[in-house]
N, CA and C of each residue as an Amber inpcrd file, in Angstrom:
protein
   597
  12.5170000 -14.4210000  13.0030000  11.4570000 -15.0730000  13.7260000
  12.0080000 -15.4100000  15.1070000  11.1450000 -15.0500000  16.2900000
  11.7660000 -15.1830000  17.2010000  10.5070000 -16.6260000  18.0900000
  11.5100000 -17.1290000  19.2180000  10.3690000 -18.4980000  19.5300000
   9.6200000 -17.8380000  21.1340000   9.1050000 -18.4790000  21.9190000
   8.3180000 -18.4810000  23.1880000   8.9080000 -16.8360000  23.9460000
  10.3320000 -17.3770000  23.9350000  11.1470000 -16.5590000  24.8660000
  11.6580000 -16.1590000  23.9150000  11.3800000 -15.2920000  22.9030000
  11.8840000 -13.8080000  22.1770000  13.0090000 -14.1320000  21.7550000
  13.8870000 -15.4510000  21.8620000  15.2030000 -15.6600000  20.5450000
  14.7070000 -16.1610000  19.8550000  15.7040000 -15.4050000  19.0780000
  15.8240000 -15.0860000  17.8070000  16.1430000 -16.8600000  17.0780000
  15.5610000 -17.3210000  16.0240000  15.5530000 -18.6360000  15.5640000
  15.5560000 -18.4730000  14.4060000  15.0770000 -18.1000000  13.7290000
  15.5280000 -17.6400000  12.6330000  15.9770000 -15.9940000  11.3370000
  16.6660000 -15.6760000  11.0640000  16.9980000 -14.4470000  10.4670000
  17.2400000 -14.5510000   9.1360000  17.0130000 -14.1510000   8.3070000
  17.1790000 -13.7790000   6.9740000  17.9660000 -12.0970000   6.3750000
  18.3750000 -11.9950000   5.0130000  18.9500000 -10.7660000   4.7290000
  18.6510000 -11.2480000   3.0370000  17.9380000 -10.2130000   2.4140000
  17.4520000 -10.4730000   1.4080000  18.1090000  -9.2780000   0.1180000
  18.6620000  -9.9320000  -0.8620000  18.8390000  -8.5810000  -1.8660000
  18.0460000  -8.3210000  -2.9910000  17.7300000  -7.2240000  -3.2770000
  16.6630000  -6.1350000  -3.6960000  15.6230000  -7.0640000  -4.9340000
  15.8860000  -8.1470000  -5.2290000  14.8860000  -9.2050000  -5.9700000
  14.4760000 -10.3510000  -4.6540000  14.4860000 -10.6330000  -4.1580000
  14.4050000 -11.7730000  -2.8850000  14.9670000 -12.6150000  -2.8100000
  15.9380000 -12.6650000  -3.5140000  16.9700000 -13.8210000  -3.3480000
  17.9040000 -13.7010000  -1.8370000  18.0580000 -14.9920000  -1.5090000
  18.5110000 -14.8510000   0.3170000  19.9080000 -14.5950000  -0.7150000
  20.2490000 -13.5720000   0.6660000  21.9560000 -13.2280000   0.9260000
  22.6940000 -14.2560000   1.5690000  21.2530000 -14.4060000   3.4200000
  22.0300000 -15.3050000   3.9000000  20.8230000 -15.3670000   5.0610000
  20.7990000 -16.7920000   5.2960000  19.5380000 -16.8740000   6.4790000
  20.0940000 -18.1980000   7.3670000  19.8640000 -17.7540000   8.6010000
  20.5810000 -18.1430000   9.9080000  19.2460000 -18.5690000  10.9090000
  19.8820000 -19.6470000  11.7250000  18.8360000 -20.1150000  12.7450000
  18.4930000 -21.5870000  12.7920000  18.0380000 -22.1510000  13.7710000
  17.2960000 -23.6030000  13.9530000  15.9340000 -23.6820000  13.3780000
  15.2650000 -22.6800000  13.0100000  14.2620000 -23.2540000  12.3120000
  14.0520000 -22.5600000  10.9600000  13.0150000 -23.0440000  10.3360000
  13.0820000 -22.7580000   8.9560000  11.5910000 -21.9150000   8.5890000
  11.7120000 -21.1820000   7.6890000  10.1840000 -20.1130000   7.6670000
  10.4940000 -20.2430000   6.0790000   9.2650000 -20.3860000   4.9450000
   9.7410000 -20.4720000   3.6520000   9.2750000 -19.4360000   3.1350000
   8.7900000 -18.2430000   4.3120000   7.7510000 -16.9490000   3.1830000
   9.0260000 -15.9460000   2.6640000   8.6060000 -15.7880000   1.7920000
   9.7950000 -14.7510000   0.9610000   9.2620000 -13.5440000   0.6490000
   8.8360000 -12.8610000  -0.6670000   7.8070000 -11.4090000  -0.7060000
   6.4250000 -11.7270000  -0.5770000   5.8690000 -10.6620000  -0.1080000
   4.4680000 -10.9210000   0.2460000   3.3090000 -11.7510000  -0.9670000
   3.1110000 -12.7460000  -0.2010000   2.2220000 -13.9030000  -0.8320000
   3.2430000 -15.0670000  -1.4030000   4.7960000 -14.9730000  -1.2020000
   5.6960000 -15.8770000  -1.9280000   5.8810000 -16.7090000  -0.8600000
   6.0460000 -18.3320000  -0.8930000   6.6460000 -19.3660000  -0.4330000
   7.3760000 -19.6360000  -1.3020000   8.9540000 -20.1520000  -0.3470000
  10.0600000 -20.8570000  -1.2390000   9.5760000 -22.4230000  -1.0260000
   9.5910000 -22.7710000  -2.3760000   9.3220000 -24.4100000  -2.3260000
  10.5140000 -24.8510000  -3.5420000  11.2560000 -25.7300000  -2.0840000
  12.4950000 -26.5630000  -2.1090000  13.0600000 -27.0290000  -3.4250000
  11.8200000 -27.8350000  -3.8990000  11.5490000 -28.8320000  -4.8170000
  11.8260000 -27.8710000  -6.2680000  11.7010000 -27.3510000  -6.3790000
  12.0920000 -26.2930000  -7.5760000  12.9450000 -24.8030000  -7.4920000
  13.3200000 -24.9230000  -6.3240000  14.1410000 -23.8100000  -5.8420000
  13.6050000 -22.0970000  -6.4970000  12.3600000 -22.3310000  -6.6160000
  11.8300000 -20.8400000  -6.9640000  10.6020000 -20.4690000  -5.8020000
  10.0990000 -18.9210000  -5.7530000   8.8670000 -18.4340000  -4.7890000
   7.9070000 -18.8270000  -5.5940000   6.9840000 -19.3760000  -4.4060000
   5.7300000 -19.5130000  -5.4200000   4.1270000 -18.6240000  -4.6820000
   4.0930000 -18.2150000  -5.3730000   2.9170000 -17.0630000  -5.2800000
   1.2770000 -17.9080000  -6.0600000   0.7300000 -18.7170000  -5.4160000
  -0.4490000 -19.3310000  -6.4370000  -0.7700000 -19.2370000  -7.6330000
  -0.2290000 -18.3460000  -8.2200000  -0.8410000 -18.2090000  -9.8360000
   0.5120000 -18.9040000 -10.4500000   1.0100000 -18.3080000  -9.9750000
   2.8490000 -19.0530000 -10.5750000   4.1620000 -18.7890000  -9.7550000
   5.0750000 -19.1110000 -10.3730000   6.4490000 -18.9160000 -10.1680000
   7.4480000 -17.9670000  -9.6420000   7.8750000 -17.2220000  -9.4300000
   8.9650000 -16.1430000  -9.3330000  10.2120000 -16.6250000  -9.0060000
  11.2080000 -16.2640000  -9.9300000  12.9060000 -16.6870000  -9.7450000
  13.4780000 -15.2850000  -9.1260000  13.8840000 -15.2690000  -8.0330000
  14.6370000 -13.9020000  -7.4890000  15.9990000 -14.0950000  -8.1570000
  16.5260000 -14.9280000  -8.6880000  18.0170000 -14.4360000  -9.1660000
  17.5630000 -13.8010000 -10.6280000  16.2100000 -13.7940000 -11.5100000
  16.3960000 -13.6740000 -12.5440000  15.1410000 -12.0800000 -12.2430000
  14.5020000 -11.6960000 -10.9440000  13.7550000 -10.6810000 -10.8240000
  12.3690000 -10.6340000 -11.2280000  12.2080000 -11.7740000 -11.8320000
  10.7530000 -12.0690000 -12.6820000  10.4270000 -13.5130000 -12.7290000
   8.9190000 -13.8720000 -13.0880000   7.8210000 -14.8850000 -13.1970000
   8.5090000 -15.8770000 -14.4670000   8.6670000 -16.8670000 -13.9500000
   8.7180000 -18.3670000 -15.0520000   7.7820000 -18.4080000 -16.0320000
   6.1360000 -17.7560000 -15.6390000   5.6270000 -18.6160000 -16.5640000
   4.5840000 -16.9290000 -16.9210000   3.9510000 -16.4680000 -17.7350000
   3.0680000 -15.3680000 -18.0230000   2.1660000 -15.4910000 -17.2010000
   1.9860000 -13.5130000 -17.1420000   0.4450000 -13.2450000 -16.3740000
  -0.7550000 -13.9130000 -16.8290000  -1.1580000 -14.7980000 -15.4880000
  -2.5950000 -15.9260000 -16.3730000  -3.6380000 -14.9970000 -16.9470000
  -3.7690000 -13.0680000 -16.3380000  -4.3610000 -12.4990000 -16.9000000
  -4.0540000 -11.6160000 -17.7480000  -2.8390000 -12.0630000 -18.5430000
  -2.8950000 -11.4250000 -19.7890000  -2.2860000  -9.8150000 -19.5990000
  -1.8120000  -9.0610000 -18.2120000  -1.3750000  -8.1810000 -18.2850000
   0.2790000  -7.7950000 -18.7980000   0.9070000  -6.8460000 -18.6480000
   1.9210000  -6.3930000 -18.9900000   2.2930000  -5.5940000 -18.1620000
   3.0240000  -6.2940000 -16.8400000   2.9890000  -5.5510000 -15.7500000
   5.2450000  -5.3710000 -15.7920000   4.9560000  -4.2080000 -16.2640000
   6.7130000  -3.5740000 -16.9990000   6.9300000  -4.1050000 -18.3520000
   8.0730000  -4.6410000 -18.6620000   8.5250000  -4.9030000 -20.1420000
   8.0810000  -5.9320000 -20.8660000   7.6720000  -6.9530000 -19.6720000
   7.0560000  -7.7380000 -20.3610000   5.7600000  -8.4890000 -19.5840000
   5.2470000 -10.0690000 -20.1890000   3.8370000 -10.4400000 -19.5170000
   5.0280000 -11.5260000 -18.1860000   5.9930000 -11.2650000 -18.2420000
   6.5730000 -12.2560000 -17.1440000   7.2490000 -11.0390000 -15.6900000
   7.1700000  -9.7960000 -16.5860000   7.9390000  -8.7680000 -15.1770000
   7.1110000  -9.0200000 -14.0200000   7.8180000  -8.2140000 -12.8700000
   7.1960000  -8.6820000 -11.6620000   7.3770000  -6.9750000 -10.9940000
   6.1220000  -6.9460000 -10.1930000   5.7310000  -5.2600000  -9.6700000
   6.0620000  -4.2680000 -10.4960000   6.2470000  -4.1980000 -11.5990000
   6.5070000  -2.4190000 -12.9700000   8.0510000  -2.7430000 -11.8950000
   8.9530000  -3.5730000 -12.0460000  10.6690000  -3.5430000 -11.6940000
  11.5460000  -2.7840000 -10.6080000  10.1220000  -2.8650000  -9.6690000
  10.1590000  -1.7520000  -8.3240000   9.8870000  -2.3820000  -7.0920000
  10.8830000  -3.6420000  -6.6820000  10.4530000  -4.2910000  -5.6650000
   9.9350000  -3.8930000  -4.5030000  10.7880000  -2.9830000  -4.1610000
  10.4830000  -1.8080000  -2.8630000   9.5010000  -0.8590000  -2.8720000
   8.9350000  -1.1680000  -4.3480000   7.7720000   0.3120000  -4.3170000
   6.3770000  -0.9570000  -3.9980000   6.1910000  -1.9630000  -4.7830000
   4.7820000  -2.4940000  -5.1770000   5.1600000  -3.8490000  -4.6030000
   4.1020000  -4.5580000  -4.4370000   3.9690000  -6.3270000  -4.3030000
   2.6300000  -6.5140000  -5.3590000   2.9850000  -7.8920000  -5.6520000
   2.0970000  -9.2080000  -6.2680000   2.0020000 -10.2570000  -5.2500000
   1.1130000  -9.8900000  -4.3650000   0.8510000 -11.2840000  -3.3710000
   0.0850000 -12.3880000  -4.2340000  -0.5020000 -12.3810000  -5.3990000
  -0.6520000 -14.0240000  -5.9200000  -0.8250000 -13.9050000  -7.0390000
   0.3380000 -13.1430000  -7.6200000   1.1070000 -13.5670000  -9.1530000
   0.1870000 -13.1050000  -9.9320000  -0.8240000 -12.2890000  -9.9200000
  -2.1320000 -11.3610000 -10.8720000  -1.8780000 -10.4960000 -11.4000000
  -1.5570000  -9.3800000 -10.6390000  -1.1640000  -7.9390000 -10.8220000
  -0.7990000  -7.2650000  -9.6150000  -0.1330000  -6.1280000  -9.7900000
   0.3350000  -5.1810000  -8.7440000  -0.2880000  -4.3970000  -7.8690000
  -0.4220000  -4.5020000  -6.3020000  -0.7030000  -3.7490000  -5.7610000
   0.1410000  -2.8890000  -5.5770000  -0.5810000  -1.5670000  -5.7950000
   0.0810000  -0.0050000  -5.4750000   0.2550000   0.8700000  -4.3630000
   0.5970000   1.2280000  -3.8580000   0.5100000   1.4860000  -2.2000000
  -0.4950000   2.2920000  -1.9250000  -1.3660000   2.7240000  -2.8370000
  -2.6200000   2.7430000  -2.6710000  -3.2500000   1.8050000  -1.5810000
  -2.9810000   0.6720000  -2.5190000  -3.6240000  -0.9400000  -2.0820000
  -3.2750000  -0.7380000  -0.3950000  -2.0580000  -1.0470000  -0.4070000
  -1.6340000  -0.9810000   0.7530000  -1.8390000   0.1610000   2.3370000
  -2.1040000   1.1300000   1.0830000  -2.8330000   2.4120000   1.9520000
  -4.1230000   2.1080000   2.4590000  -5.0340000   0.9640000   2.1060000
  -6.0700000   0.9770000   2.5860000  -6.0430000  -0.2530000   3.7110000
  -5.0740000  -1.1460000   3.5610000  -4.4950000  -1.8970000   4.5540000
  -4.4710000  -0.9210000   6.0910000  -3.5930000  -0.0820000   5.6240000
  -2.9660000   0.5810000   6.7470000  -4.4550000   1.3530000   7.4280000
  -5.3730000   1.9510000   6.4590000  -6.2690000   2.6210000   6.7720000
  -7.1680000   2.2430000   7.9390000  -7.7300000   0.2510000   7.3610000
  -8.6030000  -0.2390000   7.4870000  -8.1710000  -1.1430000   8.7600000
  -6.9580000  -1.4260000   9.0330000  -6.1730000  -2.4480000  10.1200000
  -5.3420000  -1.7770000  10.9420000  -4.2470000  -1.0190000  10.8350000
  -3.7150000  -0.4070000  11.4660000  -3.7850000   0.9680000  11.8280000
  -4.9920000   1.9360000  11.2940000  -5.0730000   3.1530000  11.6240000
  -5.8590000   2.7110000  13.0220000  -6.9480000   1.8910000  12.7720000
  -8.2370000   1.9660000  13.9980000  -7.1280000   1.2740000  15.4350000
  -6.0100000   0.7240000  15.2410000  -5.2230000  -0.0610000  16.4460000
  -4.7370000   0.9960000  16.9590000  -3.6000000   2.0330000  16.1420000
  -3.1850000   3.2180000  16.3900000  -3.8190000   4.5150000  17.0160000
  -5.3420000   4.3330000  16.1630000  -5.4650000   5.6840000  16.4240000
  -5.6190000   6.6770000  17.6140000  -6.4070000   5.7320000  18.6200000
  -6.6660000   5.9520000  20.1710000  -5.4910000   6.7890000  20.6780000
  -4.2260000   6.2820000  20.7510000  -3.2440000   7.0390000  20.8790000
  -2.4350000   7.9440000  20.0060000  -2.7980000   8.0030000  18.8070000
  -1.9390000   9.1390000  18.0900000  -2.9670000  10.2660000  17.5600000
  -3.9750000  10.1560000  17.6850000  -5.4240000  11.4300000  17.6290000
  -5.3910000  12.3320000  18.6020000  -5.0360000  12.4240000  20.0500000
  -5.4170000  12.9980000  21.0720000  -3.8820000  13.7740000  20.8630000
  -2.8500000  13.1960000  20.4620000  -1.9640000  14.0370000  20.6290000
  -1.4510000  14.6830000  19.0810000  -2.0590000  14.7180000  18.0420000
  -2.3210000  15.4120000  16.8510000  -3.4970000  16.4260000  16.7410000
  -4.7590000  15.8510000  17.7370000  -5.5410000  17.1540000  18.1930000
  -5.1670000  18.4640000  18.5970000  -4.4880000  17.7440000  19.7260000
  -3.7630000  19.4830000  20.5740000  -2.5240000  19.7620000  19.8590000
  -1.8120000  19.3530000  19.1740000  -1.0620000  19.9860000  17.7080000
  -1.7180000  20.4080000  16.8930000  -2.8790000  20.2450000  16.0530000
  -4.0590000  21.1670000  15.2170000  -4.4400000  22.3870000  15.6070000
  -5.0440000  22.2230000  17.0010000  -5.6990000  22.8180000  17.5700000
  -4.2420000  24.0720000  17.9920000  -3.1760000  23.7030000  18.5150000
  -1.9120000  24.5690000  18.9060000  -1.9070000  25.4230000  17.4160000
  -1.7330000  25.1030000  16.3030000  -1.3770000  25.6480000  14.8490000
  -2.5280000  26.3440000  15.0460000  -4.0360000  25.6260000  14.9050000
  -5.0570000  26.9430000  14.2580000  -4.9840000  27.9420000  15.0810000
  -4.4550000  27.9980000  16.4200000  -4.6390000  29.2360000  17.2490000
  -3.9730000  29.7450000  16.9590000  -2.5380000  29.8430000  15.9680000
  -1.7250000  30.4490000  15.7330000  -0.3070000  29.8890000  16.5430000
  -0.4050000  29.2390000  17.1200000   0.6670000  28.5330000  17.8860000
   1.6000000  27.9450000  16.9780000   3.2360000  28.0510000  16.9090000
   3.8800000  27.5940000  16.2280000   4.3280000  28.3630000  15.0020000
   5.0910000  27.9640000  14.1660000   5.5670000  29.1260000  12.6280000
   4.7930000  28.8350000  12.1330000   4.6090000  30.4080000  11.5930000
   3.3100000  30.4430000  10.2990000   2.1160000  30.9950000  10.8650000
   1.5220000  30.6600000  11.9670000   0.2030000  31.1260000  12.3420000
  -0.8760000  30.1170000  11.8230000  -2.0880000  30.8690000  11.8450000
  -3.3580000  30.3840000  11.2260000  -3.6840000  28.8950000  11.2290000
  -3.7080000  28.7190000   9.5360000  -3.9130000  26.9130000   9.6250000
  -5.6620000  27.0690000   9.3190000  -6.3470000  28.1840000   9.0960000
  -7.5770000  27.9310000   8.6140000  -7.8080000  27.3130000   7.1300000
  -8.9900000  26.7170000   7.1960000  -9.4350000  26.7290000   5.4020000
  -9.4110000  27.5510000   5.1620000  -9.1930000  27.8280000   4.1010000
  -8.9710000  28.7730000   2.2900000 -10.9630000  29.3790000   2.2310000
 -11.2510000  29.8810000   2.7450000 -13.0780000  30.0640000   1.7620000
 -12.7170000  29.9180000   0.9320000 -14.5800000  29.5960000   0.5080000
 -14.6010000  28.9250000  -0.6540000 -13.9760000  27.0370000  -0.9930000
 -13.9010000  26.7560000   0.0230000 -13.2310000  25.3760000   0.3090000
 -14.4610000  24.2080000  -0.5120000 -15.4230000  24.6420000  -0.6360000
 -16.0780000  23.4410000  -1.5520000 -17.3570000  22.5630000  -0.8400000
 -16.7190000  22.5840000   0.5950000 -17.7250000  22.3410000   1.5930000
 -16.8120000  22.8990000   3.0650000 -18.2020000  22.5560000   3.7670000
 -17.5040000  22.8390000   5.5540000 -16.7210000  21.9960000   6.1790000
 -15.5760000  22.3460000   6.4140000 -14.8180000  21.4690000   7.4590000
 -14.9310000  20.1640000   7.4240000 -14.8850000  19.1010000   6.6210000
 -14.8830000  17.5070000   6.9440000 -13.8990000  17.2510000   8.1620000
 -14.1250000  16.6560000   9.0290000 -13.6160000  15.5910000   9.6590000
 -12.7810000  14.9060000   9.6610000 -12.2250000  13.9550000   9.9700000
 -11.1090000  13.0670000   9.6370000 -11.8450000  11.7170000   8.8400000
 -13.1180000  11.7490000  10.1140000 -14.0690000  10.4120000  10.0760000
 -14.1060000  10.5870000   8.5780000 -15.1920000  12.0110000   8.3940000
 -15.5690000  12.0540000   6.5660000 -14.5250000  11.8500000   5.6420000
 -13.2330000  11.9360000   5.9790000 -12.1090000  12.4150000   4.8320000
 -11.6600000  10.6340000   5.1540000 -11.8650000   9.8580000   5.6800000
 -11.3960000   8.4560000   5.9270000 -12.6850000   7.7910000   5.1750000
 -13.6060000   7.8750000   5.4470000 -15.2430000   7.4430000   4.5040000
 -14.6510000   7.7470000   3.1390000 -14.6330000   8.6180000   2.9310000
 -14.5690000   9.3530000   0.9490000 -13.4750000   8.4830000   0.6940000
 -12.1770000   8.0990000   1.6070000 -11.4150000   7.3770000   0.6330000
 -11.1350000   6.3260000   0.8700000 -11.9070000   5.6530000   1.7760000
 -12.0800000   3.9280000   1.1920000 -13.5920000   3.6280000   0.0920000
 -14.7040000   4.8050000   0.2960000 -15.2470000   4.4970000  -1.0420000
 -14.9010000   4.4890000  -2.3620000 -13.8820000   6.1020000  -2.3030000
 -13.1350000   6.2400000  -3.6050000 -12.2180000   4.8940000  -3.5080000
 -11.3290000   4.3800000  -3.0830000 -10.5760000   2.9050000  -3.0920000
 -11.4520000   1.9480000  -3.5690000 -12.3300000   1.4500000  -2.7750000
 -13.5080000   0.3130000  -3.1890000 -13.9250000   0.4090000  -4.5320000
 -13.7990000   1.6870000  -5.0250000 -14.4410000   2.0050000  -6.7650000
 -13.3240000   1.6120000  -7.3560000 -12.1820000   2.2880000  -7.1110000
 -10.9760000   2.5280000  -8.1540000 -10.3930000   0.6430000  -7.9730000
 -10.6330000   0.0320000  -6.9980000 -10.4880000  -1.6630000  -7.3530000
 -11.2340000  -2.0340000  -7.7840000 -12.4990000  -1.8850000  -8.1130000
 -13.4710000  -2.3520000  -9.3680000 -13.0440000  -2.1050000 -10.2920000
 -12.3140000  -1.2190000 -10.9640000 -11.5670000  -1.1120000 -12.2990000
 -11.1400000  -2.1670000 -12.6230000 -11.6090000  -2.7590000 -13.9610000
 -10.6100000  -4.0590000 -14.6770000  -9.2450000  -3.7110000 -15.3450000
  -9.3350000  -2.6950000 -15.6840000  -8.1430000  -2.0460000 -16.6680000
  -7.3080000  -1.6740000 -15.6710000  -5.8920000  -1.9640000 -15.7690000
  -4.9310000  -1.8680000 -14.9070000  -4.7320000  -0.3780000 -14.8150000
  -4.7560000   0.4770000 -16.1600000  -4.4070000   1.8690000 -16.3190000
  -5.4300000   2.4720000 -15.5710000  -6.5060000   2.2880000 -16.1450000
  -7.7450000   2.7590000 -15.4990000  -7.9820000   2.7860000 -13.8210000
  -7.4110000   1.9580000 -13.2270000  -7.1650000   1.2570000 -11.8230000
  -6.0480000   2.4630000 -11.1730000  -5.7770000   2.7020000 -11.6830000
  -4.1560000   3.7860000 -11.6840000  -4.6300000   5.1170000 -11.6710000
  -5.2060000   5.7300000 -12.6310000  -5.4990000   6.2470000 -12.6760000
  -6.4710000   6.9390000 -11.3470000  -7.4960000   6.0140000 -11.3090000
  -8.5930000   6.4580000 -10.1180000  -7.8330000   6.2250000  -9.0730000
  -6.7770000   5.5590000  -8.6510000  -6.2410000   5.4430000  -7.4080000
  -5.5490000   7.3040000  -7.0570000  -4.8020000   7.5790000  -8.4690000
  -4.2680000   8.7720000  -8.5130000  -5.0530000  10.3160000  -8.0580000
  -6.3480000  10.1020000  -8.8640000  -7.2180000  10.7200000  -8.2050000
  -7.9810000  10.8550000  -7.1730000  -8.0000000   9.3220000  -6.2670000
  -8.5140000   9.1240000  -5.0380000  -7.6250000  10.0690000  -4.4210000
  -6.1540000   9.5080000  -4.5130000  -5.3090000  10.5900000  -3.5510000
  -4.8960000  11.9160000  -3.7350000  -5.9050000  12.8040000  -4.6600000
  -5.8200000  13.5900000  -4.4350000  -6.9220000  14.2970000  -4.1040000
  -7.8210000  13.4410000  -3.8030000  -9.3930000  13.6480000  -3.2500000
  -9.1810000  13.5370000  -1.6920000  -8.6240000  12.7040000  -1.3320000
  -8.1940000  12.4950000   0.0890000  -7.1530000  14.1440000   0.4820000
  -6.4670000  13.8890000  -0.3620000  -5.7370000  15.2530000   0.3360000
  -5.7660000  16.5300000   0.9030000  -7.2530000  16.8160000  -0.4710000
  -7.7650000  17.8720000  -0.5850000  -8.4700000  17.9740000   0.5550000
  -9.3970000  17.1290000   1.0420000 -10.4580000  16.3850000   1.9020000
  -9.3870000  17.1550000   3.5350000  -8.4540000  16.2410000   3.4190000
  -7.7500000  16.7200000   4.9120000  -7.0510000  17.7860000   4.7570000
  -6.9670000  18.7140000   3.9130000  -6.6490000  19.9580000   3.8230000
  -7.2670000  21.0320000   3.6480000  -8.8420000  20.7160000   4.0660000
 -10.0170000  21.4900000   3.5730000  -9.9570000  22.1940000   2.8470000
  -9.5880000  21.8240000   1.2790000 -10.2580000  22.0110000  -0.0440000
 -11.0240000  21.6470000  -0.2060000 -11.4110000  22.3190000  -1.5500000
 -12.7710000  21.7650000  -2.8480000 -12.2870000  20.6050000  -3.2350000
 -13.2400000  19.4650000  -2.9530000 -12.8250000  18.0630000  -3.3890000
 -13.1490000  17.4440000  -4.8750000 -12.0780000  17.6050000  -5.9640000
 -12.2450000  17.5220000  -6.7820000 -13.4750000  16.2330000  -7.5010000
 -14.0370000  16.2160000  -8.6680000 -14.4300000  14.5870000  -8.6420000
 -13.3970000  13.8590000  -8.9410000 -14.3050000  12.0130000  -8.5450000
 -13.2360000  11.0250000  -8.7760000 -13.1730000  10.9820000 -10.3140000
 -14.1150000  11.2060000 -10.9450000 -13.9240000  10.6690000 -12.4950000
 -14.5830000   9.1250000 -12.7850000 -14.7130000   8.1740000 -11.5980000
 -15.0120000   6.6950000 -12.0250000 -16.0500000   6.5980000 -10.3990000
 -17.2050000   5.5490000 -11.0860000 -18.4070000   4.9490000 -10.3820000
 -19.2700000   5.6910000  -9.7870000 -19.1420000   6.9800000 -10.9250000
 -20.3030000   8.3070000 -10.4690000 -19.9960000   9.3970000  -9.4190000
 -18.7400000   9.0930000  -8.8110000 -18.1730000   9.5810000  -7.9560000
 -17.7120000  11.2810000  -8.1170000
């Protein structure tokens, strides 16, 4: 964390459960993994639903909803800190989740500047510019040419469905197939169905 004038005030170094290594500086910041505050008073993260001990990698107290998120109802992200977060101690977001973060917040900040110069790279490939040549759709592609716009639409609807899922598997599942609906989508294929919300 840096103050007015860009020093640095406080620093942290965290190992692979969130337990500090070692954190340096005049002031104090208590956020730990996403949605965790360290509170003093019990020396554990607390994420609103409950607890998390980083020396022990997992939740004090069970999922209030009853899931089985890894070995047991107390694991924390399926034992993959670096892959998933639990911002408030429920269940796991999948980088799915997070993919629509990026989609919905940071693509539209970005995009102005990284579209115009991925255009004339598209556009360089389909003319044949570069190894390989071509770069057309496949006929028979399923439909005409989508867009980026259309292939960004299809998969925050497919997202918006596949988080209506109550079933964690089920949730997984349609996320799995969203992304490969999206792929297909920007690779002008036949876009398979989603399988879930008529889709």
């Amino acid at each position: 964390m840096t103050n007015s004038t860009k020093a640095a005030v406080w620093t942290a170094v965290w190992q692979p459960w969130g337990a500090a290594q070692s954190i340096t500086g005049s002031a104090t910041l208590n956020a730990r993994f996403p949605g965790q505050w360290f509170q003093v008073e019990a020396g554990l993260h607390y994420n609103w639903h409950r607890h998390y001990d980083p020396s022990l990698g997992r939740y004090t107290q069970p999922d209030p909803l009853g899931f089985v998120d890894g070995p047991s109802v107390y694991g924390y992200v399926r034992g993959a800190p670096q892959v998933y977060v639990d911002p408030d101690g429920r269940f796991v977001w999948t980088l799915p989740g997070i993919k629509l973060v990026a989609q919905n917040v940071v693509w539209p900040t970005v995009r102005p500047y990284v579209v115009p110069t991925l255009t004339t790279l598209i556009t360089a490939l389909k003319n044949g510019g570069g190894r390989g040549g071509g770069g057309k759709p496949p006929s028979g592609s399923g439909r005409d040419c989508p867009d980026d716009d259309e292939c960004d639409e299809q998969d925050r609807e497919d997202r918006a469905c596949c988080m209506s899922q109550i079933i964690l598997r089920k949730r997984a599942q349609c996320h799995n197939q969203a992304s490969e609906r999206t792929h297909a989508c920007n690779n002008k294929r036949y876009i398979p169905p989603l399988g879930f919300c008529g889709r």
